[in-house]
C-alpha positions in Angstrom: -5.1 -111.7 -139.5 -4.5 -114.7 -137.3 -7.3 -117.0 -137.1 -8.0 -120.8 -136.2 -6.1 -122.3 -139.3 -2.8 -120.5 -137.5 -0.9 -123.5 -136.5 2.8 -124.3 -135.6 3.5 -125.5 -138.9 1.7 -123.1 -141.1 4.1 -120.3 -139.0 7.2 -122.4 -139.6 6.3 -122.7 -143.3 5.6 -119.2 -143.8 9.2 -118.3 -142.1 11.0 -120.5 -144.0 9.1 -119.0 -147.1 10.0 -115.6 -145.9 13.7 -116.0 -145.6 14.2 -118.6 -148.5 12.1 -116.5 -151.5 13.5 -113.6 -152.9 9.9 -111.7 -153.4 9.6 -112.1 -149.7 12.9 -111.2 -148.6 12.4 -107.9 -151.5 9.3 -107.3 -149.5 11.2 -107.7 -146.1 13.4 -104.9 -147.1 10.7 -102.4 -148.3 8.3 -102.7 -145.4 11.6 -102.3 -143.3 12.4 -99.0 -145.7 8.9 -97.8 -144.6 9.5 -98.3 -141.1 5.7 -100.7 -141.0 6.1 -103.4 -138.6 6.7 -107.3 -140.1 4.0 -109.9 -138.7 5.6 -113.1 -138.7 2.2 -115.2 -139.4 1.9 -113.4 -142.9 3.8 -114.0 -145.6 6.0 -110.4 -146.3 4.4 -110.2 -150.1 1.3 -110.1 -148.4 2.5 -107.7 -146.0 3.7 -105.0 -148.7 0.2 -105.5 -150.5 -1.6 -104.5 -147.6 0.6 -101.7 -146.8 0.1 -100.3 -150.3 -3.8 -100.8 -150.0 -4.3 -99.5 -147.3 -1.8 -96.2 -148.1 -3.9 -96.0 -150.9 -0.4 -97.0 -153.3 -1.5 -98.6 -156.1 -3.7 -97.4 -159.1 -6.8 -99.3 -160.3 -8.8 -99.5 -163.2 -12.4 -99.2 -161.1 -13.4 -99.4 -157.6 -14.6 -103.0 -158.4 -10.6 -103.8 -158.8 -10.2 -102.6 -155.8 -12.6 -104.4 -153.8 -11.5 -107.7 -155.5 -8.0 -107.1 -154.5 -9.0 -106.7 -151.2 -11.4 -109.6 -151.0 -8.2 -111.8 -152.6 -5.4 -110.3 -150.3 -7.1 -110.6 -146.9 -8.0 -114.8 -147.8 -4.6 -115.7 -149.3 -3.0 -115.5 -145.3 -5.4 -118.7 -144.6 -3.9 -120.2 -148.3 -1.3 -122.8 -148.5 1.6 -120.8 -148.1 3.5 -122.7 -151.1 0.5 -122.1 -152.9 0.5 -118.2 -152.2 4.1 -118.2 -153.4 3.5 -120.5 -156.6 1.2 -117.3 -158.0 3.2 -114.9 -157.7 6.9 -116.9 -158.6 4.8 -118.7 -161.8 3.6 -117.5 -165.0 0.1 -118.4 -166.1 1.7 -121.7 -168.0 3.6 -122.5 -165.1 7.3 -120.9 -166.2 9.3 -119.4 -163.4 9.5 -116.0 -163.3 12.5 -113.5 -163.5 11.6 -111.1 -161.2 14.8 -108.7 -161.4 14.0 -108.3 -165.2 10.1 -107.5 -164.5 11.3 -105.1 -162.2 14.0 -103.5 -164.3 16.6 -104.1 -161.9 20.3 -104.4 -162.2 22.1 -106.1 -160.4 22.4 -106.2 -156.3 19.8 -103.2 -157.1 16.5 -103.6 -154.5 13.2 -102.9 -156.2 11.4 -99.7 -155.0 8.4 -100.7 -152.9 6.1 -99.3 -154.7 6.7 -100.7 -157.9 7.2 -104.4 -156.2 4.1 -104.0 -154.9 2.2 -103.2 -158.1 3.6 -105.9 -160.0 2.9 -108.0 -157.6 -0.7 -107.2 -158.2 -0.4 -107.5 -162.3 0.4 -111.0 -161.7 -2.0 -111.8 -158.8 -4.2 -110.2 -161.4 -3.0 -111.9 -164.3 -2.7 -115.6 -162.5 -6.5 -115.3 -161.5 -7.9 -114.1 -164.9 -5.7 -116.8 -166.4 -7.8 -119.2 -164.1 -11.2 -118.0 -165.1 -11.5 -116.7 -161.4 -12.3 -112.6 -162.1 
């Protein structure tokens, strides 16, 4: 997905996103588990989205879901990737969120890909309804 907006510092932000967030170092993992290649200009939450979209993963309501999912995942790579990160770490009133309990994890325990990936996508969803955006 590289593009003109693909500078120095947008790479360098999006590493340092990658190793420093925990849903991107989750993500790391499970595209690593599925043996799918990591692009280093892409945040890795975005990664495991498209993996799941594309491997036909996730379950949605209507093909109109889908397509907006689609439409949303391939522009957020050109996002501020702080901004990216913000909507899936934040609740809709701006509350951190505790992933390992979302997931149902215990402790040390990685989340299945799968599932990451689909909650991910409830609060993609969730953050742009909040918004007024879908």
């Amino acid at each position: 997905m590289p593009g003109t907006w693909l500078t120095k510092e947008f790479v360098d932000k999006v590493a340092k996103l990658n190793r420093e967030r925990l849903l991107n170092r989750w993500a790391e993992q499970a595209l690593k588990q599925l043996k799918e290649p990591l692009d280093s200009t892409c945040l890795h939450v975005l990664n495991l989205l498209w993996w799941a979209l594309e491997n036909q993963k996730l379950a949605f309501r209507d093909q109109d879901q889908r397509v907006w999912l689609e439409n949303t995942v391939s522009l957020m790579p050109t996002w501020n990737p702080e901004s990216v990160m913000e909507v899936f770490e934040r609740s809709d009133d701006g509350d951190e969120l505790d992933w390992e309990s979302i997931l149902n994890l215990k402790p040390e325990e990685k989340p299945d890909p799968v599932n990451l990936a689909a909650e991910l996508v409830e609060q993609l969803h969730s953050r742009i309804v909040a918004s007024g955006g879908y």
